[in-house]
C-alpha positions in Angstrom: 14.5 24.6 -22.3 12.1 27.0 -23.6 12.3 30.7 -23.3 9.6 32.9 -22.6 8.2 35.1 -24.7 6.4 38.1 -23.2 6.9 40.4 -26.2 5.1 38.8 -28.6 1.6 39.3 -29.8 -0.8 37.5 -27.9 -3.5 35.3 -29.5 -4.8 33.0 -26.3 -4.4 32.9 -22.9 -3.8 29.9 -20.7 -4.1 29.2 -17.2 -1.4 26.5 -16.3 -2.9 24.8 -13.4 -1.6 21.9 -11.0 -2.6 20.8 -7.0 1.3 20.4 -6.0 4.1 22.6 -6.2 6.4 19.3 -7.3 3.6 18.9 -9.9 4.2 21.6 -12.0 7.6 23.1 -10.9 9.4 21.3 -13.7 6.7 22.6 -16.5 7.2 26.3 -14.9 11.0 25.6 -15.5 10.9 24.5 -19.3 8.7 27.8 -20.1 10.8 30.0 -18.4 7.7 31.7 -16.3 8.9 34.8 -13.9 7.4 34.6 -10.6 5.0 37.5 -10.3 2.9 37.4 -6.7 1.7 34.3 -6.2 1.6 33.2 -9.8 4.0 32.7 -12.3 3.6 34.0 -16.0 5.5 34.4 -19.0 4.3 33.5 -22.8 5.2 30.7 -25.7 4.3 30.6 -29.1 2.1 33.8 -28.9 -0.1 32.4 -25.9 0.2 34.2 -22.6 0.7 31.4 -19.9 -0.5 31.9 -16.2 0.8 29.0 -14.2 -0.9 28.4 -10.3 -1.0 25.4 -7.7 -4.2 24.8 -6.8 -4.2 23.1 -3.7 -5.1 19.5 -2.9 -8.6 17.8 -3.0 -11.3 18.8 -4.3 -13.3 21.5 -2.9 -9.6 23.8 -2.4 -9.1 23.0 -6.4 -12.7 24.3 -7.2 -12.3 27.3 -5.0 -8.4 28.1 -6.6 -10.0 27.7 -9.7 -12.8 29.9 -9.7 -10.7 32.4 -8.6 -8.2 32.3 -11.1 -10.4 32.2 -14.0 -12.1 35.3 -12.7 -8.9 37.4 -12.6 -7.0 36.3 -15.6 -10.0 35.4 -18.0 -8.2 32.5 -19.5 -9.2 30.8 -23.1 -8.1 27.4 -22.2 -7.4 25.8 -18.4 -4.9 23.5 -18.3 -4.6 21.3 -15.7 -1.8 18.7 -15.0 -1.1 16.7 -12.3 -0.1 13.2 -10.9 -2.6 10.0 -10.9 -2.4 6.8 -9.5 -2.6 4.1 -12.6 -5.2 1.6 -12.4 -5.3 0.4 -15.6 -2.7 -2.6 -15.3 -1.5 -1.4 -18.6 -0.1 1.9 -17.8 3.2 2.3 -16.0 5.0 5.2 -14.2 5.7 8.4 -16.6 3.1 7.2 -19.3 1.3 10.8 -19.6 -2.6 10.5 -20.0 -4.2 13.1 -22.6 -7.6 12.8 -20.5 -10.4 12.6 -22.5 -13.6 11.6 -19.8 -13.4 12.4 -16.1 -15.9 10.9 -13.5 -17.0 10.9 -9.9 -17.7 7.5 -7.8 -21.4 7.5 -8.9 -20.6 7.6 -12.0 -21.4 10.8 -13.3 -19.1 12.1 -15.9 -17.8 15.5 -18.0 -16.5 14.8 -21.9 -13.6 16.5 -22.3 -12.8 18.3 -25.3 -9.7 16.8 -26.2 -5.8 17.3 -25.6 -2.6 17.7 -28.1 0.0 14.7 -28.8 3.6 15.3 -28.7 3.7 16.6 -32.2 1.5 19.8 -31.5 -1.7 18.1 -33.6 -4.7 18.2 -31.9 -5.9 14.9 -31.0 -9.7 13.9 -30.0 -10.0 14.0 -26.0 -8.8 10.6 -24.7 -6.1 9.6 -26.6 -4.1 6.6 -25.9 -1.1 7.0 -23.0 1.7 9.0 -24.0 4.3 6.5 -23.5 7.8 7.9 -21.5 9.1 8.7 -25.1 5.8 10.3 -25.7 4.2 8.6 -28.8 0.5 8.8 -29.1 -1.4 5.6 -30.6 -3.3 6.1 -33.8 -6.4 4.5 -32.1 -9.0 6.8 -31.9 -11.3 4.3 -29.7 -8.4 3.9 -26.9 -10.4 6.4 -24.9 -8.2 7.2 -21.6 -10.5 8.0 -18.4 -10.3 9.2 -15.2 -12.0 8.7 -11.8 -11.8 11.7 -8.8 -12.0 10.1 -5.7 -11.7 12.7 -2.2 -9.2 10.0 -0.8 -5.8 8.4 -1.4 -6.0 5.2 -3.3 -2.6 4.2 -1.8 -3.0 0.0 -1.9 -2.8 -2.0 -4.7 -6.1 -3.1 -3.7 -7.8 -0.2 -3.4 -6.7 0.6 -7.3 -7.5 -2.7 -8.4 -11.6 -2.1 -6.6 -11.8 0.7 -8.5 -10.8 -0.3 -11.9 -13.3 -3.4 -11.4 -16.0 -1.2 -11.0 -15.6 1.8 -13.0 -12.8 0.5 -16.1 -10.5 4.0 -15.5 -7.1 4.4 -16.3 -6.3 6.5 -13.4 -7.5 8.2 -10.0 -7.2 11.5 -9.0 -8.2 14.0 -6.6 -9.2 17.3 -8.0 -10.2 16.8 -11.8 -13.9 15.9 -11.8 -15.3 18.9 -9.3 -12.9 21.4 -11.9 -14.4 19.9 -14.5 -17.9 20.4 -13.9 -17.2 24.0 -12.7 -15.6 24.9 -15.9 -18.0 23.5 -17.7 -20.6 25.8 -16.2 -18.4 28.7 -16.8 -18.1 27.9 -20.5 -14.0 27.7 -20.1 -12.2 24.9 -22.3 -10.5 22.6 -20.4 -7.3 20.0 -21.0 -6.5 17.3 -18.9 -2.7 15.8 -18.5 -2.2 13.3 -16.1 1.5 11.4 -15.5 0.9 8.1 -13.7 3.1 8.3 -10.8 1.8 5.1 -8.9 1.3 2.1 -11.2 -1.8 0.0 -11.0 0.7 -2.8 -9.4 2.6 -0.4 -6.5 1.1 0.3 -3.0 2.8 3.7 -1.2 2.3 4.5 2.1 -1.0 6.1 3.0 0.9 8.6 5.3 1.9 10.5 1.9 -1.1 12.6 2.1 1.0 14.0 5.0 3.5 14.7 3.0 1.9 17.7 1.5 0.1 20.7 2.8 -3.1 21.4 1.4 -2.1 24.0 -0.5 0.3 21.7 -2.4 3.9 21.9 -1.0 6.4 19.4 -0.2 6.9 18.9 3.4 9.8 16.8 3.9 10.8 17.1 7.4 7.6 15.0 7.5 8.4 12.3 4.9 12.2 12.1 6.9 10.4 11.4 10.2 8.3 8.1 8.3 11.6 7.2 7.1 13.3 6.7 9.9 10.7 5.4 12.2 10.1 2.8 9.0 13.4 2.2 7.6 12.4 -0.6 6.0 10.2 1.5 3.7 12.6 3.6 2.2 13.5 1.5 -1.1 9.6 2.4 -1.7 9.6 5.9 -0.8 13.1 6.4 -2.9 11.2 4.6 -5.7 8.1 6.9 -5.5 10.1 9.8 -5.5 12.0 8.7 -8.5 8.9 7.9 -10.3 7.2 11.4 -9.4 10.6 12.9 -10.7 10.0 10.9 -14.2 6.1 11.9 -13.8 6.9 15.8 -13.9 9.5 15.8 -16.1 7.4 14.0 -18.8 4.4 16.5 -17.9 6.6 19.9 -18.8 7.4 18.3 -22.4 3.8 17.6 -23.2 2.5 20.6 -21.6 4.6 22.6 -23.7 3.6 20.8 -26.8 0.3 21.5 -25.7 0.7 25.1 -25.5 2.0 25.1 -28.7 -0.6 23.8 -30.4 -3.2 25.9 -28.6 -1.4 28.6 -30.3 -2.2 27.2 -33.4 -6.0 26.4 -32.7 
């Protein structure tokens, strides 16, 4: 656990950004961030963190986005999240350092890089942080992403898009961010925990799992399971791999921050 720090001096500010509640709960834990409104803020290492759920899908992450950058002019957003792996290589809890995000047509935003689990500054896609998070030396690994406006919930689906477009991982909300921070000159990091290996299909009545403003619902997850009992071994499994994914997220996110502070 890592204490917050709000009476130090402050040398950057950070915006701590994730769609889901679940997403970014256990990172808001580890920094010890006090609920303030409906954000929660604290500070590590001399850099002010303001941590936010966006909201699911795109066009509610742009919107969220915008909005928070305009009220808490931040040096650096950074945004963590689930994916859904598509590179057969990955499995759940590896923790992407993103360093190119795209859209289905292809076009794409460079990222400027993330930080590796020892607080150095590595270029922007750097190889998967495995579950004990150790960052390859390969500089050429490049680790990409893809934002789709749907959930790529079949193994087929995931395995489509990795033929076409050789991604690591699919998102949601990443891309339209991207390009809207780009045009408001705001540096951006990228940390995605694959949550759904390449390999695993989940049922495509998650997405009604979740509000669109990014919290759990699980009186509606219950009512799947027991109309499709036979389903729950997966839905237990999913849960435990978004469990892994989070946890894994607060310990790089942290190390990010840190090295931020450095920068």
């Amino acid at each position: 656990m890592c204490a917050s720090q709000p009476d130090q001096p402050v040398s950057r500010r950070v915006l701590l950004l994730a769609a889901m509640h679940h997403e970014i709960g256990p990172t808001v834990a580890r920094l010890g961030l006090a609920q303030r409104g409906g954000v929660f803020s604290g500070a590590l290492a001399a850099v002010s963190v303001t941590a936010a759920v966006t909201g699911v899908g795109g066009e509610r992450a742009v919107a969220a986005v915008e909005r928070l950058v305009g009220q808490h002019r931040p040096d650096v957003v950074l945004f963590i999240g689930f994916a859904g792996g598509l590179n057969p290589a990955l499995v759940a809890g590896d923790v992407l350092s993103v360093g190119r995000v795209q859209d289905e047509r292809g076009d794409a935003v460079e990222l400027e890089g993330a930080v590796d689990s020892e607080g150095s500054v590595v270029p922007g896609g750097s190889a998967p942080l495995r579950p004990q998070l150790v960052v390859s030396d390969s500089s050429d690994d490049a680790r990409s992403l893809i934002t789709v406006d749907r959930l790529v919930h079949r193994q087929a689906m995931k395995a489509e898009l990795f033929d076409r477009h050789s991604c690591d991982a699919v998102d949601m909300e990443t891309y339209p961010v991207a390009r809207l921070l780009r045009r408001l000159g705001v540096r951006l990091c990228v940390l995605r925990a694959v949550c759904d290996s390449a390999g695993v299909s989940i049922p495509a009545q998650a997405v009604g799992w979740v509000t669109p403003d990014g919290r759990a619902k699980p009186v509606a997850a219950a009512c799947y399971a027991g109309t499709h009992p036979w389903r729950v071994p997966e839905m237990l499994r999913l849960k435990r791999c978004a469990s892994l994914a989070a946890d894994r997220l607060a310990v790089q996110a942290e190390a990010t921050i840190r090295a931020i502070s450095q920068s």
